[in-house]
C-alpha positions as CSV (number, residue, x, y, z in Angstrom):
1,X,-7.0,2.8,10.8
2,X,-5.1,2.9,7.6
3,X,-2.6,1.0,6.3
4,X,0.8,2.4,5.4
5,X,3.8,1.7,3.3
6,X,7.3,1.3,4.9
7,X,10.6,2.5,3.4
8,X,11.5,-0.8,2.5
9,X,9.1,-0.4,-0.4
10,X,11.0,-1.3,-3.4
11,X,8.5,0.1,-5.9
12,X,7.4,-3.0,-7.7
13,X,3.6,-1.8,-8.3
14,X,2.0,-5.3,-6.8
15,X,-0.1,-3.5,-4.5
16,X,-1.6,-1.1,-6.3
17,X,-3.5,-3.1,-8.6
18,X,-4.6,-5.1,-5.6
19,X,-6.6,-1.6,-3.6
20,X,-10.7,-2.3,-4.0
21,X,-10.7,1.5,-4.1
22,X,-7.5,2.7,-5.4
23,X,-6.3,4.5,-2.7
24,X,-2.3,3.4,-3.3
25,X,-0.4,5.5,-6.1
26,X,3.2,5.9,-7.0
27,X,4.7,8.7,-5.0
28,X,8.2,10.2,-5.5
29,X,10.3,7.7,-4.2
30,X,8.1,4.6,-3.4
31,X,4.3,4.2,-3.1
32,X,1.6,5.6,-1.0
33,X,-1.5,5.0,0.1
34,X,-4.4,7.5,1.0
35,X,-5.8,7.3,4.7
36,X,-8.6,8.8,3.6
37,X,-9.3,6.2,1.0
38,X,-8.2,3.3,3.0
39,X,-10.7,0.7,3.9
40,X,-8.5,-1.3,6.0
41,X,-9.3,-4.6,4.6
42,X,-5.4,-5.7,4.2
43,X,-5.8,-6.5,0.6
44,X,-2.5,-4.7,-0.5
45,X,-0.4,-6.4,2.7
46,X,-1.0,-9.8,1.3
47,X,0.5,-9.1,-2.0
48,X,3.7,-7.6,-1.2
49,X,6.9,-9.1,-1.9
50,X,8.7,-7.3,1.0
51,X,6.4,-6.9,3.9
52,X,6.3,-3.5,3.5
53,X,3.0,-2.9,4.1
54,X,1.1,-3.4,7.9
55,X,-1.7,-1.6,9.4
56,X,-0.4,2.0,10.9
């Protein structure tokens, strides 16, 4: 199970720096993460400012 980035995402870049295996970039409008890439460990979730990001 991935994790995946609401709407609420305000684009601040916190969580990417954050993925062990980079699997969040900046996509058009907000950022995205990769299921395939995902590990699941929650890593990204901890760091965001707006509690955008849960398990999907």
């Amino acid at each position: 199970m991935a994790y995946v980035i609401s709407d609420s995402c305000v684009s601040c870049g916190a969580c990417e720096g954050e993925c062990p295996v980079s699997a969040i970039s900046a996509g058009d409008t907000q950022y995205v993460i990769d299921a395939d890439a995902c590990i699941d460990c929650g890593a990204c979730a901890a760091v965001c400012p707006t509690d955008s990001i849960s398990a999907e």
